[in-house]
C-alpha positions as CSV (number, residue, x, y, z in Angstrom):
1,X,101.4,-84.4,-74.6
2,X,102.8,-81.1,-74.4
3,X,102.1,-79.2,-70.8
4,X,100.0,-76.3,-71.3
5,X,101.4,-73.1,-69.4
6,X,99.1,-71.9,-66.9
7,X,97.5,-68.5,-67.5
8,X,97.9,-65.6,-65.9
9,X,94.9,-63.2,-65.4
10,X,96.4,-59.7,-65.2
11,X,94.3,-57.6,-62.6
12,X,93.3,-54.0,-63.7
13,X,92.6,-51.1,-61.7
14,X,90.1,-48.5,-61.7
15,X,90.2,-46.4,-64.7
16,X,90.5,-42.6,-64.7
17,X,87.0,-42.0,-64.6
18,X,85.7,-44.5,-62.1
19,X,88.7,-42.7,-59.7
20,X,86.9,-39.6,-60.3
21,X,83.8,-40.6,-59.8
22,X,84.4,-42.4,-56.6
23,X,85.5,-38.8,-55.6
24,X,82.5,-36.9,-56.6
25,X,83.6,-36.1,-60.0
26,X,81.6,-37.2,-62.2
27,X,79.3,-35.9,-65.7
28,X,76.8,-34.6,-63.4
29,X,79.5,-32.8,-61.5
30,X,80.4,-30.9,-64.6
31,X,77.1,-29.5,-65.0
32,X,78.0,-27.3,-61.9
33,X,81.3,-25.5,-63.9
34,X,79.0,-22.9,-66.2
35,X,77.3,-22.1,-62.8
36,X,80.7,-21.7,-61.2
37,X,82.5,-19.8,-64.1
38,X,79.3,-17.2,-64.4
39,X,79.5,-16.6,-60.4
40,X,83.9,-16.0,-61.2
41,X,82.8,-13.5,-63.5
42,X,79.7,-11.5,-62.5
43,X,80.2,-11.7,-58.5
44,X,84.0,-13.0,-57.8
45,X,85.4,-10.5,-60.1
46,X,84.0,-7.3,-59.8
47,X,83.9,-7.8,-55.7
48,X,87.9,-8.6,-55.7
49,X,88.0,-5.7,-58.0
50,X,86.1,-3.2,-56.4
51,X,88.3,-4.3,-53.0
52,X,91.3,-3.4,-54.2
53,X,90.4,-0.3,-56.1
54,X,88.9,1.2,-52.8
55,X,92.2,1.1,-51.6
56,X,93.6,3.4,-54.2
57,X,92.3,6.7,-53.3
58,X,92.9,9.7,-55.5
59,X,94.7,11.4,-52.8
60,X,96.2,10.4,-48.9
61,X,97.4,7.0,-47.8
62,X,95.5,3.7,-48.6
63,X,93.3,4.4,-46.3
64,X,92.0,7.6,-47.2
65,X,88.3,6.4,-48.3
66,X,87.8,4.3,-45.1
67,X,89.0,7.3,-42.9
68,X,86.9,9.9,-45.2
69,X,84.0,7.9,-44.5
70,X,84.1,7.4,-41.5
71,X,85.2,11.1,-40.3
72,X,82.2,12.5,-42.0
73,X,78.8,12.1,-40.3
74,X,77.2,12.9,-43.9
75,X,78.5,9.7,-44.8
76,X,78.5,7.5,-42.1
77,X,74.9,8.4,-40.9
78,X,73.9,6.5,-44.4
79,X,74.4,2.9,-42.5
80,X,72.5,4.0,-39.6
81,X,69.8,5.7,-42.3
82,X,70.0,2.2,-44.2
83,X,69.5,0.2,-41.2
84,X,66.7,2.5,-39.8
85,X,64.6,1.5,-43.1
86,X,65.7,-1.8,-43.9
87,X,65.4,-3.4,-40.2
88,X,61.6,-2.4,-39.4
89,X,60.5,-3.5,-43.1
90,X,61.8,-6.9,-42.7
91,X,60.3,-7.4,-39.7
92,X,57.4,-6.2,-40.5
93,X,56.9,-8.0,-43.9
94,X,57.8,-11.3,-41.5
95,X,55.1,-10.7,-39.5
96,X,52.9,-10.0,-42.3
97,X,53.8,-13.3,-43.6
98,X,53.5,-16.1,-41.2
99,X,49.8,-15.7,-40.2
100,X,49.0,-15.1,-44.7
101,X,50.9,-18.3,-45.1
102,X,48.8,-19.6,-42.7
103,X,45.8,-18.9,-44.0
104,X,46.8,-19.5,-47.5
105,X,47.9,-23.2,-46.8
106,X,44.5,-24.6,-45.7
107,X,43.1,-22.5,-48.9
108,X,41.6,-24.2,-51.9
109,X,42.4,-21.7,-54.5
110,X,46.0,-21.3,-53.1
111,X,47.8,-20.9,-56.5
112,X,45.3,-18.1,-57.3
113,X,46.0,-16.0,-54.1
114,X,49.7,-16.8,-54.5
115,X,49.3,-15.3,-58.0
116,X,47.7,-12.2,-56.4
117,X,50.0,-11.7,-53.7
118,X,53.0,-11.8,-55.8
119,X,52.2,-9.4,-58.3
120,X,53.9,-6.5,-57.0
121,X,56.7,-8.4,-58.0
122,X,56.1,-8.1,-61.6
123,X,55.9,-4.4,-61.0
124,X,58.7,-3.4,-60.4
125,X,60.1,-0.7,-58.0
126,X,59.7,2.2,-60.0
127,X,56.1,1.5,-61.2
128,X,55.3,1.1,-58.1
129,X,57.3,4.1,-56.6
130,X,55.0,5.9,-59.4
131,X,52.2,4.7,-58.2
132,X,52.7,5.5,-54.3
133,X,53.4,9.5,-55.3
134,X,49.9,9.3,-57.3
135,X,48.1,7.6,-54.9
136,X,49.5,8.6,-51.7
137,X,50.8,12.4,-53.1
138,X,49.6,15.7,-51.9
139,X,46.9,15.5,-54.5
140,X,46.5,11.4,-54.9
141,X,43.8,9.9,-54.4
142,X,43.8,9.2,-50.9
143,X,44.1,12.4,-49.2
144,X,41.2,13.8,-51.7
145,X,39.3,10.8,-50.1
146,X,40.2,12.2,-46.5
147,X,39.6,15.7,-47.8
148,X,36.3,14.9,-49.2
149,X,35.2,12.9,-46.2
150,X,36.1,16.2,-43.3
151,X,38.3,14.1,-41.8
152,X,41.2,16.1,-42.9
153,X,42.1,20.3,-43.4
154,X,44.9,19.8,-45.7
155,X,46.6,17.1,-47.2
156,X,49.0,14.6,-45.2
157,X,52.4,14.1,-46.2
158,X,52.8,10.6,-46.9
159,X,55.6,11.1,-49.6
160,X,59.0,12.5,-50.0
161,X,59.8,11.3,-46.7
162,X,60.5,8.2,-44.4
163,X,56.9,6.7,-44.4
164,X,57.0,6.9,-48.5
165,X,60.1,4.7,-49.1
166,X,59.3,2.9,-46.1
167,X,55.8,1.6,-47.8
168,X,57.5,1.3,-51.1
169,X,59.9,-1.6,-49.5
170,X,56.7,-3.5,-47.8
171,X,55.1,-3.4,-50.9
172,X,58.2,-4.3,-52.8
173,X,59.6,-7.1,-50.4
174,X,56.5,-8.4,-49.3
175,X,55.8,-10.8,-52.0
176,X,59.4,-12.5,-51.4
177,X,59.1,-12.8,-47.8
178,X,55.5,-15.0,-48.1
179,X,56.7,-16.9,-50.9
180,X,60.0,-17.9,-48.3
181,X,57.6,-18.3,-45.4
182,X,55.3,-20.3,-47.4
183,X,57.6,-22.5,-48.7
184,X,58.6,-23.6,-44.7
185,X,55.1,-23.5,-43.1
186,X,53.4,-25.9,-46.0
187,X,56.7,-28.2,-45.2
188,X,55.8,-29.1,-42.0
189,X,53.9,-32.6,-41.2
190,X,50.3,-31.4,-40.4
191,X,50.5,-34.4,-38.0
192,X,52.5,-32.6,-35.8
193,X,50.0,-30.2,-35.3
194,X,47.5,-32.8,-34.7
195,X,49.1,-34.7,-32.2
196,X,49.7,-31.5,-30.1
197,X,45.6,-30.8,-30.5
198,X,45.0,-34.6,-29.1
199,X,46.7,-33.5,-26.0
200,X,45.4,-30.4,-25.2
201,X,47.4,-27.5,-26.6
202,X,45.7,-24.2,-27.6
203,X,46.5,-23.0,-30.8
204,X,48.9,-20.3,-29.6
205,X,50.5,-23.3,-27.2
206,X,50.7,-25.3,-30.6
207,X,52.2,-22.2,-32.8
208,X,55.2,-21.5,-29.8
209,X,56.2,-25.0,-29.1
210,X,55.4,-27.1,-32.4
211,X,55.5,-24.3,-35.2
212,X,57.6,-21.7,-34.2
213,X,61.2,-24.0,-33.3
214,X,60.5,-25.9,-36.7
215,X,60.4,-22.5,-38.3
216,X,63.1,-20.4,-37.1
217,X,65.6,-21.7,-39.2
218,X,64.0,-20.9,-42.0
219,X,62.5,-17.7,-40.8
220,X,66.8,-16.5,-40.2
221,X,66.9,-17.4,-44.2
222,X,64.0,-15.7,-44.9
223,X,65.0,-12.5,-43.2
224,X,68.7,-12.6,-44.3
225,X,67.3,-12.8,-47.9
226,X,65.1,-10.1,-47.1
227,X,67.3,-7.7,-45.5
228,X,69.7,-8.0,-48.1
229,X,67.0,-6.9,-50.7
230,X,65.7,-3.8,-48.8
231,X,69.1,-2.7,-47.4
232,X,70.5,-2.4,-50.7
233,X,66.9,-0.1,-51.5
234,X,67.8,2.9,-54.0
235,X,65.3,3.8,-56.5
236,X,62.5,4.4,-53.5
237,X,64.7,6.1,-51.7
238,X,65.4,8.7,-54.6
239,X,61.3,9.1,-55.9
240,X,59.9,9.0,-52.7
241,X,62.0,10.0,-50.5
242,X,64.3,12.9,-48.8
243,X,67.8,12.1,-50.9
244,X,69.6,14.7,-48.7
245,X,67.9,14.3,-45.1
246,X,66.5,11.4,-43.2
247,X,66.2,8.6,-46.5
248,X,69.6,9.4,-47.5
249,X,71.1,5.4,-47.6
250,X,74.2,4.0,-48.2
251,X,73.6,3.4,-51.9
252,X,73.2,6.9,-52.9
253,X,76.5,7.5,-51.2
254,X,77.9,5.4,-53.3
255,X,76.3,6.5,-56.0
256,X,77.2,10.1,-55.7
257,X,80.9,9.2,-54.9
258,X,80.6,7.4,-58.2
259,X,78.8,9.2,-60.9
260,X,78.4,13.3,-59.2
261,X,82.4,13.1,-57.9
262,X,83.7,10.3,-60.4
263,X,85.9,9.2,-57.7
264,X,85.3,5.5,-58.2
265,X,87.4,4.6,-55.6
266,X,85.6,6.3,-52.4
267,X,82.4,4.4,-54.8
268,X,84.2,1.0,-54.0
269,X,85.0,1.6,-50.3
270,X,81.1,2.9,-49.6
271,X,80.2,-0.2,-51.5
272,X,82.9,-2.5,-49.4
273,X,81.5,-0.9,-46.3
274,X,77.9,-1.4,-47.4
275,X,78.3,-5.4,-48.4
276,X,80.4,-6.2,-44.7
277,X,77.3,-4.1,-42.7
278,X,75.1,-6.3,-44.7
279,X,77.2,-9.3,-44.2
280,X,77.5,-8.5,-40.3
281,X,73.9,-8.8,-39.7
282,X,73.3,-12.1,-41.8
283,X,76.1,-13.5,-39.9
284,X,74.4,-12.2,-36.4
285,X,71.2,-13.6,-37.3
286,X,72.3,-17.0,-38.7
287,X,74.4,-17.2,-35.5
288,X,71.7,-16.7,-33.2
289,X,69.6,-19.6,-35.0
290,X,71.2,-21.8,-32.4
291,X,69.3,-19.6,-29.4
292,X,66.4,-20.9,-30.4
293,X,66.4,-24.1,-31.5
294,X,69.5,-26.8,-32.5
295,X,67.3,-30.1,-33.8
296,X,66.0,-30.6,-37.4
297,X,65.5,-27.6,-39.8
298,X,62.3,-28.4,-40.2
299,X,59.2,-31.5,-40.0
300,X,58.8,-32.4,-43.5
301,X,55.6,-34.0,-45.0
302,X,55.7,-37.9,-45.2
């Protein structure tokens, strides 16, 4: 009988893909590169352009735009003008939203007073700048109401200045801010709530020690996000209020660098200086989120 050879099994390795996977690279991972390439080229790009071309000025050293800018109180009063509007509103649309979100959680119809609260946002921010200066103009409707009524002698001015743009951008930014807030507040275990009731807490007592540290994470999101939107405010600014005096923001700087001068470089650095002011306050706020409170972002349902 002739000895049969023993076999050999030969051992193979992971293939190419499995490696990949095993790292996180995987078909599902390559969904994420059309998000990533449209981010290169719509937000990458233009900032990394816009960065170097404020450094190109049309005359002095490459410096020139930042020390223009900041030599001229015309131009650097914008940020404190910005901040002055954009600040308040957030805070105030904040407090507007917790106790709405509130309310709206333990309502039946919810979706239906969702629908109505966001609706500004289908408005846009010239319809509704349109609609202040008819409603809220010398001759709008509300100050022929006060006229009618005696309770005024002449109309008040409640456009073309501060209070204007500043009640276009609560108007405007509200519905954002309650849909952030109410995302957070219906995420939190009801339960806890309860269990603080069983031992005695008043319903402030429950709101400061349960609520509030389970919330402030998300309420430094939801005023980042919200800040960022009103800071960057322009058309309001322009239709309701003073473009040359005390509404005079940071973004019609940049826009009459841009498109009154055609100096697009002092455009870039007013818009490099607006985005790190911007980014200087997110980062301050999402910093401070530690102050507060350093366990779980938040008590989720279930």
């Amino acid at each position: 009988m002739e000895a049969i050879a023993p076999t050999t099994r030969v051992v193979q390795g992971p293939s190419l893909r499995q490696r990949l996977a095993a790292r996180g690279f995987d078909a599902v991972t390559l969904l994420v590169v059309p998000a990533a390439v449209f981010s290169l080229l719509l937000f990458v790009y233009p900032f990394a352009f816009g960065f170097i071309l404020s450094f190109e000025p049309k005359n002095g050293g490459w410096l020139a735009n930042y020390q223009r800018f900041f030599s001229d109180s015309y131009l650097y009063d914008t940020i404190a003008n910005t901040l002055l509007l954009s600040v308040p509103v957030t805070l105030l649309n904040l407090l507007f939203a917790v106790p709405v979100s509130f309310r709206v959680r333990l309502m039946r119809r919810q979706r239906l007073l969702t629908t109505i609260l966001v609706l500004p946002i289908t408005l846009g921010t010239v319809l509704v700048a349109e609609g202040l200066l008819n409603y809220l103009g010398p001759q709008g409707w509300f100050n022929r109401t006060l006229v009618a009524l005696g309770l005024i002698d002449q109309p008040l001015r409640l456009v073309h200045n501060y209070w204007g743009v500043f009640a276009s951008l609560v108007i405007t930014g509200f519905p954002f801010t309650f849909l952030l807030t109410l995302s957070y507040v219906t995420g939190i275990d009801p339960a806890l709530e309860q269990a603080a009731a069983t031992l005695g807490a008043s319903a402030w007592q429950r709101f400061v020690h349960v609520y509030l540290p389970l919330l402030m994470p998300g309420f430094a999101i939801t005023f980042c996000l919200s800040f960022v939107q009103a800071f960057s405010v322009f058309p309001s600014a322009v239709l309701l209020g003073e473009p040359a005096g005390s509404t005079r923001v940071i973004s019609i700087a940049a826009y009459q660098a841009a498109f009154e001068e055609y100096d697009y470089s002092m455009a870039s650095a007013v818009a490099m200086i607006m985005g790190f002011v911007q980014l200087a306050i997110v980062v301050l706020v999402l910093a401070s989120r530690g102050l507060f409170y350093r366990g779980p972002a938040s008590g989720a349902k279930g």
